[in-house]
C-alpha positions, 0 to 999 in steps of 0.5 A: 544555524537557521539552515540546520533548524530548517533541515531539522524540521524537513527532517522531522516533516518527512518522517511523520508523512511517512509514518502517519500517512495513509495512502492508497494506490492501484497494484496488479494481482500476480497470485491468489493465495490460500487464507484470504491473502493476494500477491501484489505487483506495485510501482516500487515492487512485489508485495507478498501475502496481502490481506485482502477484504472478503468480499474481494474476488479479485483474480491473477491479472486484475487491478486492484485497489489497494489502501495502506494505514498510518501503522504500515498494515496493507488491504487489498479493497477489490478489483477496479472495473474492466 
């Protein structure tokens, strides 16, 4: 019984990090697209048509800063320095 309370609560532990969490992380830029919008190449995958802030001047090649909220919405901060 008490090894299927503790599964439970890992269970329910991982789900609200993954839900909840805000995290950011660095992504390299492969397009520039019309509309305020950059896509992203990251360490699990391509991302496509993220928004990015408007003072971002980020171009294909840079690496980027990019922040993700607890609701999943994804931001492009701005290019890190060369």
């Amino acid at each position: 019984m008490t090894s299927k309370l503790a599964e439970a609560v890992q269970r329910a532990a991982e789900r609200a990090v993954t839900q909840l969490g805000a995290s950011w992380f660095l992504a390299t830029v492969t397009a520039v697209n019309a509309g305020g919008t950059l896509d992203i190449s990251t360490a699990t995958g391509p991302v496509s048509a993220v928004r990015r802030l408007k003072n971002c001047t980020a171009v294909v090649g840079d690496v980027v800063m990019v922040a993700v909220n607890s609701s999943g919405n994804w931001i492009v901060i701005d290019a890190t320095a060369s």
